[in-house]
MOPAC internal coordinates of N, CA, C and O (Angstrom, degrees):
PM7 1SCF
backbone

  N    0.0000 0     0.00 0     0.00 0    0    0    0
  C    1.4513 1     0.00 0     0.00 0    1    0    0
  C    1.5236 1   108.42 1     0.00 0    2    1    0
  O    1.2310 1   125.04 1   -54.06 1    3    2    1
  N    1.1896 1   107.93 1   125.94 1    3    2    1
  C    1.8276 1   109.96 1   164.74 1    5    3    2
  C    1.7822 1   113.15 1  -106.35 1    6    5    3
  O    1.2310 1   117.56 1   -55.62 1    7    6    5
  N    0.9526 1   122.24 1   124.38 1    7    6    5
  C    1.5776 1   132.66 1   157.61 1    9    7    6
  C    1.2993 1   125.85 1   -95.00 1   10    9    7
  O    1.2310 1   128.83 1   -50.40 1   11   10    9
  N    1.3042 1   100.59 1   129.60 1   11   10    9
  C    1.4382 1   120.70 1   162.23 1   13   11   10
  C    1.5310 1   129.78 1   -91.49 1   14   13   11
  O    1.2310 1   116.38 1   -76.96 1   15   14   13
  N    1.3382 1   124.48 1   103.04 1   15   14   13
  C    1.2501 1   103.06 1   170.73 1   17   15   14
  C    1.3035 1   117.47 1   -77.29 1   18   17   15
  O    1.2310 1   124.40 1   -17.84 1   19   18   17
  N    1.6506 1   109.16 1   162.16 1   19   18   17
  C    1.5492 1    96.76 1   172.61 1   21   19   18
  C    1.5905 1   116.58 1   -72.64 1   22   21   19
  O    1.2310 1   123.00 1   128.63 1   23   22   21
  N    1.5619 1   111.85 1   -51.37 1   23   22   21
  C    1.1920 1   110.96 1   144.75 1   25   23   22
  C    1.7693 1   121.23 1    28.77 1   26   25   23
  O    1.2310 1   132.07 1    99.07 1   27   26   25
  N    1.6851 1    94.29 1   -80.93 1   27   26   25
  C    1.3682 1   117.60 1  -148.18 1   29   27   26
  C    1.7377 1   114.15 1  -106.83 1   30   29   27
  O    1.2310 1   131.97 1   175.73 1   31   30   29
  N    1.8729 1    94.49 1    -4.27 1   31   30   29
  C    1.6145 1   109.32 1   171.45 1   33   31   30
  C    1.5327 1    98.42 1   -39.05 1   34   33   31
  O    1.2310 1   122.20 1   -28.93 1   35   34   33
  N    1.4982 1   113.39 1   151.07 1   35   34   33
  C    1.3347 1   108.91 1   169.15 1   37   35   34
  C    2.3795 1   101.89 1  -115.54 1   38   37   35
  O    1.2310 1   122.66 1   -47.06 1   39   38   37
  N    1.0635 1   112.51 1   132.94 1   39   38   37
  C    1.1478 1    91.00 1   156.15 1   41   39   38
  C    1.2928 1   132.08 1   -34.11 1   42   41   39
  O    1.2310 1   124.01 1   -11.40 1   43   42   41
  N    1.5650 1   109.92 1   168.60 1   43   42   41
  C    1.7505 1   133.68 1  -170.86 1   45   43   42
  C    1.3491 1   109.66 1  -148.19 1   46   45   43
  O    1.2310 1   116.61 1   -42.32 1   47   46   45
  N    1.2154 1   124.06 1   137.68 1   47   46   45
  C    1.3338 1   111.17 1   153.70 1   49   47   46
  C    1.7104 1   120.36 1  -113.65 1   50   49   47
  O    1.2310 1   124.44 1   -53.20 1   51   50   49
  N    1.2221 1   109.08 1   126.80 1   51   50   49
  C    1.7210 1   134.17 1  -157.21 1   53   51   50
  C    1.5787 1    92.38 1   -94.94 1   54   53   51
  O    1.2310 1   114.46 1   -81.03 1   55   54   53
  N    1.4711 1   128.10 1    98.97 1   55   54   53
  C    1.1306 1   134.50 1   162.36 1   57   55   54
  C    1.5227 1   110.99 1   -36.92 1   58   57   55
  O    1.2310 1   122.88 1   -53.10 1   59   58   57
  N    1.6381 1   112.08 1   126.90 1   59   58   57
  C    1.9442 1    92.14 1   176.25 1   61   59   58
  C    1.2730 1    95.16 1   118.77 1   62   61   59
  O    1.2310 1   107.82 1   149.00 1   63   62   61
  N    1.1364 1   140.33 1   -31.00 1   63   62   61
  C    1.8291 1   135.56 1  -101.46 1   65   63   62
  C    1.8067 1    82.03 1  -137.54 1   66   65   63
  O    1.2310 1   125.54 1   -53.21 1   67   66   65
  N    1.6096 1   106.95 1   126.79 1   67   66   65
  C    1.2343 1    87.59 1   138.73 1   69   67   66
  C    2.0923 1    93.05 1  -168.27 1   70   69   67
  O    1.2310 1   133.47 1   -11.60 1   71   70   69
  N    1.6530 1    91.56 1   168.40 1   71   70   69
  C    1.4891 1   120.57 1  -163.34 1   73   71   70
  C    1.6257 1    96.71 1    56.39 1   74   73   71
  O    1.2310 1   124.42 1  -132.30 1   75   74   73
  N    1.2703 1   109.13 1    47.70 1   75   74   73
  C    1.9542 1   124.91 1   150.73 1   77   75   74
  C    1.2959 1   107.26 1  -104.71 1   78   77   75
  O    1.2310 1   128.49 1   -18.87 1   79   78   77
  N    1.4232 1   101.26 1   161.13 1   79   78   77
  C    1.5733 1   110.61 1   159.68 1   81   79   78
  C    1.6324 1    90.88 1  -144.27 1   82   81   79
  O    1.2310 1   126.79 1   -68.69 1   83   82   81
  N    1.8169 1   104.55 1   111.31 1   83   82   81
  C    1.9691 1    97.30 1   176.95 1   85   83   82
  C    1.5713 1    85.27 1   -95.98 1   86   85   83
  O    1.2310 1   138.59 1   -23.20 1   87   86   85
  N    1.7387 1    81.57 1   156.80 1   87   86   85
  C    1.6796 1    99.91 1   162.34 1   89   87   86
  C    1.3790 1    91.78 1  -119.61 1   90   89   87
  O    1.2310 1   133.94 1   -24.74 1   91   90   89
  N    1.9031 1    90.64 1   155.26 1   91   90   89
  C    1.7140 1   107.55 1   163.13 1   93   91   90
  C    1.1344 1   111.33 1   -93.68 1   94   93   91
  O    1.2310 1   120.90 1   -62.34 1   95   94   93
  N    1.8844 1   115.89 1   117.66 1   95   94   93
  C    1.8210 1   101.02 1   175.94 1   97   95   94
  C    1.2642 1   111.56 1   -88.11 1   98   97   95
  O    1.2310 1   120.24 1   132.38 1   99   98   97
  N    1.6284 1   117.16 1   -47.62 1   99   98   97
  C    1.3697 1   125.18 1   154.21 1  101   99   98
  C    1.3600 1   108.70 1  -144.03 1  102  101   99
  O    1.2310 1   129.81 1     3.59 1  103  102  101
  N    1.7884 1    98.69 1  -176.41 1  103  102  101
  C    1.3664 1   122.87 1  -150.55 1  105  103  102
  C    1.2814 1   124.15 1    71.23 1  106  105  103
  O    1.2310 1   125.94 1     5.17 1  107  106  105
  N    1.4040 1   106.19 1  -174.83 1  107  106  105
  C    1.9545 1   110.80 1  -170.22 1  109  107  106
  C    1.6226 1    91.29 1    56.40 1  110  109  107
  O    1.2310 1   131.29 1    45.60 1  111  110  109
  N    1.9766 1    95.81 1  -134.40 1  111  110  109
  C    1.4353 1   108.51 1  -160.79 1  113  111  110
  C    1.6744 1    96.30 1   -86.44 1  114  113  111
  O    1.2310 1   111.43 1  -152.09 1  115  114  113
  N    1.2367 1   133.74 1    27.91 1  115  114  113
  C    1.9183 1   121.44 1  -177.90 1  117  115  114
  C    1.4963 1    84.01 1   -93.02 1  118  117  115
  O    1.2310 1   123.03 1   112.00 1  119  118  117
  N    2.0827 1   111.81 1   -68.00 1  119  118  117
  C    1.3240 1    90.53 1  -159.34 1  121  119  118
  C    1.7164 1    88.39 1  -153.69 1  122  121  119
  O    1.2310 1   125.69 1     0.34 1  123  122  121
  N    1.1359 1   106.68 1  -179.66 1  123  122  121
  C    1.8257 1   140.06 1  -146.05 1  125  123  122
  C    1.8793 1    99.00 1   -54.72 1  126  125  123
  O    1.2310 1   129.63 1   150.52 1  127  126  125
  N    1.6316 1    99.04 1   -29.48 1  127  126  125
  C    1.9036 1   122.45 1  -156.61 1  129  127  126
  C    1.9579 1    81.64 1   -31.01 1  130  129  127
  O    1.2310 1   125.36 1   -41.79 1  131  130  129
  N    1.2710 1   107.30 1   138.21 1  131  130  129
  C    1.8257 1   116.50 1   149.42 1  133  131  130
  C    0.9855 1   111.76 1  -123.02 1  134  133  131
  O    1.2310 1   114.44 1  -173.93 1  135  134  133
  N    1.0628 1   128.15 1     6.07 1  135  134  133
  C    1.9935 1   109.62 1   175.49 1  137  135  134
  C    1.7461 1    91.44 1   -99.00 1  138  137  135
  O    1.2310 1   108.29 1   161.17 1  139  138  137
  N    1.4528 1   139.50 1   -18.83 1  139  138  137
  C    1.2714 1    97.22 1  -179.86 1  141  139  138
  C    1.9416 1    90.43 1   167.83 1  142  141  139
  O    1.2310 1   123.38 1   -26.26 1  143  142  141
  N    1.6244 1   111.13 1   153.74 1  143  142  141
  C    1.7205 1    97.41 1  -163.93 1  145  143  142
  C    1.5478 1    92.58 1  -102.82 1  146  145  143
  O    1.2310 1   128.62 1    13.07 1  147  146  145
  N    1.7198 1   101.00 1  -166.93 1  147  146  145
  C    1.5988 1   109.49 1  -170.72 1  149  147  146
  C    1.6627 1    92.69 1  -140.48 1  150  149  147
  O    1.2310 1   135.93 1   -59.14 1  151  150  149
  N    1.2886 1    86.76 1   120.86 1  151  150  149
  C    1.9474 1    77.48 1   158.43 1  153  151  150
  C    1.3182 1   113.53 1  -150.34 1  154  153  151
  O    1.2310 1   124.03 1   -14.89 1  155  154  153
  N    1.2287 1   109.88 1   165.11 1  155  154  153
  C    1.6588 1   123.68 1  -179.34 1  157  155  154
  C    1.3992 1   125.55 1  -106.82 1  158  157  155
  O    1.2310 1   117.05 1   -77.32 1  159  158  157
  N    1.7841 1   123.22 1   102.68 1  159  158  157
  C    1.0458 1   124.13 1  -160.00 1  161  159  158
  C    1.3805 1   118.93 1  -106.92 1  162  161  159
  O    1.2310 1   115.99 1   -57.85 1  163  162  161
  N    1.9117 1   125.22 1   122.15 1  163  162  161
  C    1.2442 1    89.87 1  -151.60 1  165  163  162
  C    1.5239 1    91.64 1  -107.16 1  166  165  163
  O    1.2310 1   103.47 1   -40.41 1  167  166  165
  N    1.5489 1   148.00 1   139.59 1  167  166  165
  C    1.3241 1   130.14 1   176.45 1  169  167  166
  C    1.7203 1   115.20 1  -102.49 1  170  169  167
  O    1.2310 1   115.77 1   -51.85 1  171  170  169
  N    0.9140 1   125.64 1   128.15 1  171  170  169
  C    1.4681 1   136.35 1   169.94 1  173  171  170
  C    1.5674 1    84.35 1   -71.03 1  174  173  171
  O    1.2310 1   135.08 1   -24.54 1  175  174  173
  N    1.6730 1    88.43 1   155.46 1  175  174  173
  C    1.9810 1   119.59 1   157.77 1  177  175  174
  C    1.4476 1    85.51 1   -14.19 1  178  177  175
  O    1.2310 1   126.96 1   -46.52 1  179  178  177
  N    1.2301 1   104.21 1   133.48 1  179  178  177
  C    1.9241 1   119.04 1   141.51 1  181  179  178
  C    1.4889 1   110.90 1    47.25 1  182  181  179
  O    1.2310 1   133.67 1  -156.25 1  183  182  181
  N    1.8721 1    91.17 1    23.75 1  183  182  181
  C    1.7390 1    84.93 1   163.49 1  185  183  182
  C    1.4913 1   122.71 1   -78.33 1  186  185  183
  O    1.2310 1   100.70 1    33.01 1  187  186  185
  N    0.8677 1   152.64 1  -146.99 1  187  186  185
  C    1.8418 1   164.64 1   143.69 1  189  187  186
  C    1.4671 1   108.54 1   164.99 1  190  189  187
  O    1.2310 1   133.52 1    22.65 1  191  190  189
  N    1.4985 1    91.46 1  -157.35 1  191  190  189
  C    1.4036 1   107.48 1  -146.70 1  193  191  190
  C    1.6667 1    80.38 1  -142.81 1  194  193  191
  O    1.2310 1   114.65 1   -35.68 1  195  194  193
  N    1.3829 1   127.74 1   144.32 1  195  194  193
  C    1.5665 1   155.61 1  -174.03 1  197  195  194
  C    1.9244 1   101.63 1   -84.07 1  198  197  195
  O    1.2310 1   138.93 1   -60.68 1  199  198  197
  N    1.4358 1    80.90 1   119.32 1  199  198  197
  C    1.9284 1    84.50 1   172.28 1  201  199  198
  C    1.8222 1   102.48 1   -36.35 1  202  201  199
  O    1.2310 1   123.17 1   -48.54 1  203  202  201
  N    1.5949 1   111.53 1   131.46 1  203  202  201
  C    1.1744 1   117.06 1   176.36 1  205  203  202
  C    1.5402 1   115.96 1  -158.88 1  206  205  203
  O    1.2310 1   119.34 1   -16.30 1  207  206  205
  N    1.1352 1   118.87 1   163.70 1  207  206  205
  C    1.5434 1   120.38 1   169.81 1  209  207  206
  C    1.2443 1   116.09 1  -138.91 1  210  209  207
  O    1.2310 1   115.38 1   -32.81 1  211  210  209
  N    1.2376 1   126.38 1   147.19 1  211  210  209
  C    1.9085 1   115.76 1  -164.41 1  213  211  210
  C    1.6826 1    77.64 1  -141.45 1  214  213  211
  O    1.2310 1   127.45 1    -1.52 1  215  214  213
  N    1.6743 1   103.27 1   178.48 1  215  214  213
  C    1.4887 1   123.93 1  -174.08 1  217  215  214
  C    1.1318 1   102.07 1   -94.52 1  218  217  215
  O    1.2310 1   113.64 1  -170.99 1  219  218  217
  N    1.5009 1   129.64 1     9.01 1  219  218  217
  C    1.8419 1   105.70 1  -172.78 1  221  219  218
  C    1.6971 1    89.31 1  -142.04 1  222  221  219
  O    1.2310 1   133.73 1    -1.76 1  223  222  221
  N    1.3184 1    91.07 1   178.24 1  223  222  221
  C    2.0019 1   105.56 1  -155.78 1  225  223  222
  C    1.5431 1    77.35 1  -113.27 1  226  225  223
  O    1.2310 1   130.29 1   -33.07 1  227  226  225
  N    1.6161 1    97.76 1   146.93 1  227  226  225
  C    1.5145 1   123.96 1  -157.51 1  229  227  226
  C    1.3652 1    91.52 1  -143.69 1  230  229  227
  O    1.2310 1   120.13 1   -38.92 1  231  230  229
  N    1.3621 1   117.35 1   141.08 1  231  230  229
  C    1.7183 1   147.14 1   153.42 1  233  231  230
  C    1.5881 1   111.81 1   -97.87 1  234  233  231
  O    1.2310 1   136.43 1   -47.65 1  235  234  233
  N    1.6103 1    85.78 1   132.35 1  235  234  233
  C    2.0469 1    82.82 1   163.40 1  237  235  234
  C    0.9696 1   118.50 1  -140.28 1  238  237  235
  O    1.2310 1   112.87 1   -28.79 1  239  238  237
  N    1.1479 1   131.08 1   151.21 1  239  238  237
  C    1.8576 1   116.82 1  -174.92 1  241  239  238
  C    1.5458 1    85.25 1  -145.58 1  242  241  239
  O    1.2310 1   131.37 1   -34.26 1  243  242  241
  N    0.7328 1    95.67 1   145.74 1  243  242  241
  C    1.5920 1   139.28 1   169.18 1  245  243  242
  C    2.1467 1   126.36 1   -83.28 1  246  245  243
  O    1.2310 1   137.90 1   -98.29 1  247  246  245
  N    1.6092 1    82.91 1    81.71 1  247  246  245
  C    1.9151 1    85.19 1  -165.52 1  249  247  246
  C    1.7502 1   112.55 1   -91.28 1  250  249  247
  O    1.2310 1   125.95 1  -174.00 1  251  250  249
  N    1.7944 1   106.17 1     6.00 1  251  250  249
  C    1.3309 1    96.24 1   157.15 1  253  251  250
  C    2.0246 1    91.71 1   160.90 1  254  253  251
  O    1.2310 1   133.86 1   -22.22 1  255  254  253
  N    1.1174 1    90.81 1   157.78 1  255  254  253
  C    1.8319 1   104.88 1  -160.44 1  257  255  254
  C    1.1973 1    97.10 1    61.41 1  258  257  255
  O    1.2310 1   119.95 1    10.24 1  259  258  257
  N    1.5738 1   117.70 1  -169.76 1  259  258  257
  C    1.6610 1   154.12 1  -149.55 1  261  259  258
  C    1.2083 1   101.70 1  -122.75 1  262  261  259
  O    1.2310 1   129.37 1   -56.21 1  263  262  261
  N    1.5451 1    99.54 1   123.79 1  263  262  261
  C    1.7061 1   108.30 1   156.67 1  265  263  262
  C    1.3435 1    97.69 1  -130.45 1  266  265  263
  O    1.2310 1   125.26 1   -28.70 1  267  266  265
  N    1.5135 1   107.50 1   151.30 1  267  266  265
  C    1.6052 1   125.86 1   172.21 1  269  267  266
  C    1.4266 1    82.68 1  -118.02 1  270  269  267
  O    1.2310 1   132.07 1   -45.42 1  271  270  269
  N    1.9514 1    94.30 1   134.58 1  271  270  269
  C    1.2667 1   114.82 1   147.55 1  273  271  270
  C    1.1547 1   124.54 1  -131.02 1  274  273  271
  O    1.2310 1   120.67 1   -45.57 1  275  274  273
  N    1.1729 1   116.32 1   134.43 1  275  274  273
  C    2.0527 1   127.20 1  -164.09 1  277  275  274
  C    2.0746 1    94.17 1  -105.93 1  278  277  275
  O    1.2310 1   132.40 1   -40.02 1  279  278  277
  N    1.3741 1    93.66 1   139.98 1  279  278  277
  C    1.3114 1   106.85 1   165.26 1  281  279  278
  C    1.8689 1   102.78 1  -152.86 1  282  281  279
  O    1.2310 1   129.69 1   -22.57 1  283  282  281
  N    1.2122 1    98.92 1   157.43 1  283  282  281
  C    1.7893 1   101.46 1  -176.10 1  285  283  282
  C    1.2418 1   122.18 1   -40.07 1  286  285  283
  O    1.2310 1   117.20 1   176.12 1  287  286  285
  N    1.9539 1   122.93 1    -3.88 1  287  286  285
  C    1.2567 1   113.47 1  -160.92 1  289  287  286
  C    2.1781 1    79.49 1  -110.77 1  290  289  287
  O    1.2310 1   127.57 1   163.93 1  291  290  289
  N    1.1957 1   103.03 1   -16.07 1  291  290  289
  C    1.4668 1    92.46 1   176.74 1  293  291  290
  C    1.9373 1   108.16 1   145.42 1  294  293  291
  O    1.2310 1   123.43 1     2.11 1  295  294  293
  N    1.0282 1   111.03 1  -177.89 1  295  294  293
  C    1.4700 1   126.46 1   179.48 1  297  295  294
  C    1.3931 1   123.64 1  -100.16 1  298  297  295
  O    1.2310 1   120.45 1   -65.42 1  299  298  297
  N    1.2274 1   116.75 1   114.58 1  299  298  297
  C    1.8352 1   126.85 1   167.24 1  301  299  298
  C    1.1981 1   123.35 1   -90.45 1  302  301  299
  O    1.2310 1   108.68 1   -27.93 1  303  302  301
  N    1.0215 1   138.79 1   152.07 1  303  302  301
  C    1.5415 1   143.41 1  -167.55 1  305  303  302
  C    1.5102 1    84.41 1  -115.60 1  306  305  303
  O    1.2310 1   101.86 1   -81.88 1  307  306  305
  N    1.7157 1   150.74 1    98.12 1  307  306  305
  C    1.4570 1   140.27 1   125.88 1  309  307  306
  C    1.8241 1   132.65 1   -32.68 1  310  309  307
  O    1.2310 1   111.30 1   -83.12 1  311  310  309
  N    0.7682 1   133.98 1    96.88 1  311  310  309
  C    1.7659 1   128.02 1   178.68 1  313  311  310
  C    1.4397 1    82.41 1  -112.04 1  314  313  311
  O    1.2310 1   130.51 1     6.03 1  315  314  313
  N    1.4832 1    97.32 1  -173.97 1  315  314  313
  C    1.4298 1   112.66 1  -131.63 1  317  315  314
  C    1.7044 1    88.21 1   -85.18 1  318  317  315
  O    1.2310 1   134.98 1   -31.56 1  319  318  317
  N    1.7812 1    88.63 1   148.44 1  319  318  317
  C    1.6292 1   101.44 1   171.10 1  321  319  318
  C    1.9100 1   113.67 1    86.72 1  322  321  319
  O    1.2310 1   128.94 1   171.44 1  323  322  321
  N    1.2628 1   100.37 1    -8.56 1  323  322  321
  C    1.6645 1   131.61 1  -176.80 1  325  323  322
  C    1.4546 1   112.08 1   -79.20 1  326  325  323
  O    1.2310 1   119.82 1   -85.85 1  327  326  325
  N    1.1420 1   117.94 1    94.15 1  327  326  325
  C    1.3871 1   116.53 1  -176.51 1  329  327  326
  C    1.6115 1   106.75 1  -117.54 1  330  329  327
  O    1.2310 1   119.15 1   -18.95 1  331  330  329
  N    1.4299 1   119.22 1   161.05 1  331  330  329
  C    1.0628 1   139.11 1  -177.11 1  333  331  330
  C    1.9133 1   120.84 1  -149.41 1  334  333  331
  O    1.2310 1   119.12 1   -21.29 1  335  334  333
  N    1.0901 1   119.28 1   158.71 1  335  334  333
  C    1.4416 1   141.00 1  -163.40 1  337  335  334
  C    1.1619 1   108.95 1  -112.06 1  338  337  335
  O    1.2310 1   116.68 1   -49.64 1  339  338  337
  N    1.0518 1   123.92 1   130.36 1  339  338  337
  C    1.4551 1   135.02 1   176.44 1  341  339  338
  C    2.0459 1   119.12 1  -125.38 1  342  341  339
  O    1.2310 1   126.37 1   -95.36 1  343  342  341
  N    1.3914 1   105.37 1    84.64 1  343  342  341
  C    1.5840 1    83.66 1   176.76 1  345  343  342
  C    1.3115 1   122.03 1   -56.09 1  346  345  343
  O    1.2310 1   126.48 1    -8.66 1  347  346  345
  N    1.6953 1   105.15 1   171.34 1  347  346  345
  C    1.5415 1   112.45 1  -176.35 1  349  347  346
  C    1.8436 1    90.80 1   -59.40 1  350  349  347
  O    1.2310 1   128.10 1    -7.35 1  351  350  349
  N    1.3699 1   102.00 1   172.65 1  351  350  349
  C    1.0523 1   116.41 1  -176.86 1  353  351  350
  C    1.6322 1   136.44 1    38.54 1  354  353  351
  O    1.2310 1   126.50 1  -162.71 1  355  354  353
  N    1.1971 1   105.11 1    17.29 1  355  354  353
  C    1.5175 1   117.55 1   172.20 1  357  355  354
  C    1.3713 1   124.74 1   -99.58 1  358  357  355
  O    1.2310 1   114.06 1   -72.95 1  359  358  357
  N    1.1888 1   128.84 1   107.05 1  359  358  357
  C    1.6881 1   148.57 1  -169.57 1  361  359  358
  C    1.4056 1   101.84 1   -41.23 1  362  361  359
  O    1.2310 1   125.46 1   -46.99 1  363  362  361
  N    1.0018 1   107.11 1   133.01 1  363  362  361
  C    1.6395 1   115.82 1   158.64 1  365  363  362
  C    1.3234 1   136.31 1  -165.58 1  366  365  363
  O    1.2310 1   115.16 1   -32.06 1  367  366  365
  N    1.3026 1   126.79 1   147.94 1  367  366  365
  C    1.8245 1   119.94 1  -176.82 1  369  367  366
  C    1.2882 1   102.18 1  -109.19 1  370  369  367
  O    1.2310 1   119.00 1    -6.34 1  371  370  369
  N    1.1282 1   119.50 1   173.66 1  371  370  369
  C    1.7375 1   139.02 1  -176.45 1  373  371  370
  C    1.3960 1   114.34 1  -125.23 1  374  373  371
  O    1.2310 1   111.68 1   -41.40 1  375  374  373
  N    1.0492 1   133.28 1   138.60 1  375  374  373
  C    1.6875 1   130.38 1   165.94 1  377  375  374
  C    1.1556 1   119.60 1  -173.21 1  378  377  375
  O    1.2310 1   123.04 1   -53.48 1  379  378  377
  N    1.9635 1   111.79 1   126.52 1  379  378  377
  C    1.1895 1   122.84 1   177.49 1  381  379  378
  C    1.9461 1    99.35 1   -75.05 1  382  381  379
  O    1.2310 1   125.11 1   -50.82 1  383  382  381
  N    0.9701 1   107.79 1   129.18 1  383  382  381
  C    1.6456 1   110.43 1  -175.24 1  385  383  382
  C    1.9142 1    90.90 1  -106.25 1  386  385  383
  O    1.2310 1   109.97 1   155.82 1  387  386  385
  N    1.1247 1   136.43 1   -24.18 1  387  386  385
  C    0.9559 1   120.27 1  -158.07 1  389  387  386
  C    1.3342 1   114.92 1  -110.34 1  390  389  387
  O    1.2310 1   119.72 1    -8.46 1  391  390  389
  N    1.2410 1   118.13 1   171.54 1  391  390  389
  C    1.3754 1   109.41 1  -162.17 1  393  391  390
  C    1.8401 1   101.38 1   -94.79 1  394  393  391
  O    1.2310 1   123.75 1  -134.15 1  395  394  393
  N    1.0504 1   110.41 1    45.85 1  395  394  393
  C    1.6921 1   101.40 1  -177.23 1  397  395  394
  C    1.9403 1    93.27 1  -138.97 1  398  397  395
  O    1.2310 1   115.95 1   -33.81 1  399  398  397
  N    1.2390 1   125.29 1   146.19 1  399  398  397
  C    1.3228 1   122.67 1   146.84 1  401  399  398
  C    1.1890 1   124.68 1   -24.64 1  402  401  399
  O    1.2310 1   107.11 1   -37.86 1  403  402  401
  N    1.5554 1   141.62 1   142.14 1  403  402  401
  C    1.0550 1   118.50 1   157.20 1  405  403  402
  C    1.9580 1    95.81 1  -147.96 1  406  405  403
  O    1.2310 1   122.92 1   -17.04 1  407  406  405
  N    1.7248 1   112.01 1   162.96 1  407  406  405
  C    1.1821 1   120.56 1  -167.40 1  409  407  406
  C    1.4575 1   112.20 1  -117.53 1  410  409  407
  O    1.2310 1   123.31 1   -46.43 1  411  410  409
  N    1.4367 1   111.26 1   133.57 1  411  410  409
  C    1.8787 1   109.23 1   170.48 1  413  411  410
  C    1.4102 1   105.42 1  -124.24 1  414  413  411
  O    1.2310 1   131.85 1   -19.71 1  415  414  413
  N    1.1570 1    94.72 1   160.29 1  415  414  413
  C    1.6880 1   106.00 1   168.54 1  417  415  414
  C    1.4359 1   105.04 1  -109.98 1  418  417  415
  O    1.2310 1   113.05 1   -34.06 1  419  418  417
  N    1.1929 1   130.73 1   145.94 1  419  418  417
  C    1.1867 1   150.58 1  -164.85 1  421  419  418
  C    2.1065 1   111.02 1  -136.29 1  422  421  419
  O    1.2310 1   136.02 1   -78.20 1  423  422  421
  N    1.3840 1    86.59 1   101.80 1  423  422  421
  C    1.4341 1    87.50 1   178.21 1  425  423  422
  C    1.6631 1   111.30 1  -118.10 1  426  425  423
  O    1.2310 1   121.70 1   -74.65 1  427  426  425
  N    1.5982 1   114.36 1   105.35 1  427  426  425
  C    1.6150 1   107.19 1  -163.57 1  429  427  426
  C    1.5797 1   116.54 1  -113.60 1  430  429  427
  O    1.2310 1   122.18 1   -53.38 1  431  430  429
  N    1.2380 1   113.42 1   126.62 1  431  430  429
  C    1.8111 1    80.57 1   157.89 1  433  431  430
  C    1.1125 1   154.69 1  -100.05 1  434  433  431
  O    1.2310 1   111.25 1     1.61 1  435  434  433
  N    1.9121 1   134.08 1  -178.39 1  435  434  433
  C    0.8770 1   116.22 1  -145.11 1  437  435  434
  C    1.2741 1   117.73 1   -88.46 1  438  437  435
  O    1.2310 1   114.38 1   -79.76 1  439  438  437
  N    1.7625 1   128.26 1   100.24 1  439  438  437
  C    1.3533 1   103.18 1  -178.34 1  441  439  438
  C    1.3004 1   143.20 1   -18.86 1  442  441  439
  O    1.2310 1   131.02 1   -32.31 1  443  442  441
  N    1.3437 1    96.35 1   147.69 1  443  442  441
  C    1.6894 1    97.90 1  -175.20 1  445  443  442
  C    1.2699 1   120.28 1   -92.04 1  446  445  443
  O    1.2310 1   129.20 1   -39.60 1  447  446  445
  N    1.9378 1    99.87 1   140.40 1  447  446  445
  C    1.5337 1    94.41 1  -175.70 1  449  447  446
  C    1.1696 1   146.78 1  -122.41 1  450  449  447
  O    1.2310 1   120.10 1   180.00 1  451  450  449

């Protein structure tokens, strides 16, 4: 077993990203995980993330406030407990629209190499 405290999350910086602060809970350099990492992203007001597409399939859930995420097939409104799927290679933006903080979890995997 490996643990993370939150505590002891260390920041990340998420290319794309801004008015975030990600944490690493695991994977990469926290712990041993190979099928895929975890992190905790927190967005202030009118934070997001830059239209993008990466090689690996991504989870998001939604652990409190609103995120909109847009991809070419269209835009979702997430509230809390609201998760969504992202295949590899599928475009997408991020945005806190509202005027409150809000938190996701981010469970991705590890591109392929």
């Amino acid at each position: 077993m490996h643990v993370t405290r939150y505590r002891d999350a260390k920041p990340y910086e998420a290319p794309g990203h801004f008015d975030v602060i990600g944490l690493r809970l695991q994977g990469h350099e926290v712990s041993p995980s190979r099928c895929c990492w975890v992190g905790l992203s927190h967005y202030l007001p009118h934070g997001g993330a830059d239209s993008n597409a990466s090689d690996a399939e991504k989870i998001y859930i939604v652990l409190s406030g609103e995120i909109t995420v847009t991809t070419d097939q269209g835009e979702v409104i997430l509230g809390v407990l609201d998760s969504c799927y992202l295949a590899a290679g599928e475009r997408r933006s991020i945005v806190n629209r509202s005027a409150l903080p809000a938190s996701m979890l981010v469970i991705m995997a590890y591109s392929p190499a």
